[in-house]
C-alpha positions as CSV (number, residue, x, y, z in Angstrom):
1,X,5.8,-45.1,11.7
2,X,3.5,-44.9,8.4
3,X,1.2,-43.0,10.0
4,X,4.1,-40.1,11.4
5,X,5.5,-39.4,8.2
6,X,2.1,-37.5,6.8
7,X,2.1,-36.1,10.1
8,X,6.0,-34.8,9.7
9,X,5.0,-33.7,6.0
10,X,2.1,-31.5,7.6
11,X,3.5,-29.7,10.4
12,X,6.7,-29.0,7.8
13,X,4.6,-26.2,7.2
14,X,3.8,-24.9,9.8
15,X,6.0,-25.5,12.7
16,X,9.3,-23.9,11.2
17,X,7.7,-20.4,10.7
18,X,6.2,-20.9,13.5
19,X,8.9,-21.4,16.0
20,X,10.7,-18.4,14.6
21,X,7.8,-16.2,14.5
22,X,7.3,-17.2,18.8
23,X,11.0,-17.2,19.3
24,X,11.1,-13.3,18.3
25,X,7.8,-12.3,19.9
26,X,8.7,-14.4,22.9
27,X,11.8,-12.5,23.5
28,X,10.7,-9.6,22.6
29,X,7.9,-9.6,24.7
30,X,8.7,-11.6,27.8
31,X,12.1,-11.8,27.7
32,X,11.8,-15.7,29.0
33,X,11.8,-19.0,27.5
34,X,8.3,-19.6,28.7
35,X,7.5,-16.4,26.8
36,X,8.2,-18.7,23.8
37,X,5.8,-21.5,24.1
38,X,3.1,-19.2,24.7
39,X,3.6,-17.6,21.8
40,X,4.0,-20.7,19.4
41,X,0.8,-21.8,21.1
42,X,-1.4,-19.0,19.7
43,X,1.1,-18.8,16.8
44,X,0.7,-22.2,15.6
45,X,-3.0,-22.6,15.1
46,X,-3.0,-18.8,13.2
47,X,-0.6,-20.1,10.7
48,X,-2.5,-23.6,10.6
49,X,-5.5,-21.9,9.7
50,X,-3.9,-19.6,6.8
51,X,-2.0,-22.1,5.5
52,X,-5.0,-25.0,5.3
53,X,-7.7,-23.2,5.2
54,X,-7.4,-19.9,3.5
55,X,-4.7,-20.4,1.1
56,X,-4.5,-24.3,0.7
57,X,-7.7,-25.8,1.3
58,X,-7.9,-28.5,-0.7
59,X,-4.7,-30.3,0.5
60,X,-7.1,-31.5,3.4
61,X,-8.2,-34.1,1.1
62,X,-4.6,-35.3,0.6
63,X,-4.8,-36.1,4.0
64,X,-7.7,-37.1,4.5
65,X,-6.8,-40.1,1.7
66,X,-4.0,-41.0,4.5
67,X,-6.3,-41.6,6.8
68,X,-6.6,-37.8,9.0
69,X,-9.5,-36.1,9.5
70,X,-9.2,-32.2,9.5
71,X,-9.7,-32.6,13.2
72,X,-6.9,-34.5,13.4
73,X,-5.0,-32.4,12.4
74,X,-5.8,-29.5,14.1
75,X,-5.2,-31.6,17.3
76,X,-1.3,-32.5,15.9
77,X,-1.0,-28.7,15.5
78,X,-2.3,-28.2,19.4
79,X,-0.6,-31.1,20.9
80,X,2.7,-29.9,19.6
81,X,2.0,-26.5,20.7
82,X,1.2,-28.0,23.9
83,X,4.4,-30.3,24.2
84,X,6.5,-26.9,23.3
85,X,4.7,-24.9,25.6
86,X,5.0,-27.3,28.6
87,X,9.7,-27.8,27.5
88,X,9.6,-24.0,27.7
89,X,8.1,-23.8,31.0
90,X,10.7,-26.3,31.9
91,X,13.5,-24.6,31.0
């Protein structure tokens, strides 16, 4: 549980806008749920990468003092996109 709450703070930034941004294009360009988690998997990572490392770079070694690499990071921002990509095929 210590080591999810970083993880929550992270992702705060990213997942919300995120999931909007994919729920939009998902419709609008699939017009199925699936459409969604493909989205938010290409999505995700863009806004990762602006967020971290173009506009914010330096919050890395926040949490890096919690104990995550920058590559773990970027691997909680694809697993998640991965997790909502798999539900949307689901549904």
């Amino acid at each position: 549980m210590k080591q999810l709450k970083p993880l929550i703070l992270f992702q705060k930034r990213i997942v919300p806008p995120a999931l909007l941004i994919s729920i939009a294009l998902g419709i609008l360009l699939f017009r199925e749920p699936w459409g969604i988690g493909l989205v938010f998997l290409v999505v995700a990572p863009v806004l990762h990468y602006y967020t971290y490392e173009i506009r914010s770079e330096n919050e890395y070694v926040f949490y890096y003092n919690l104990g995550f690499s920058r590559l773990a990071l970027w691997m909680a921002t694809f697993g998640i996109g991965l997790v909502l990509t798999v539900l949307s095929f689901l549904l």
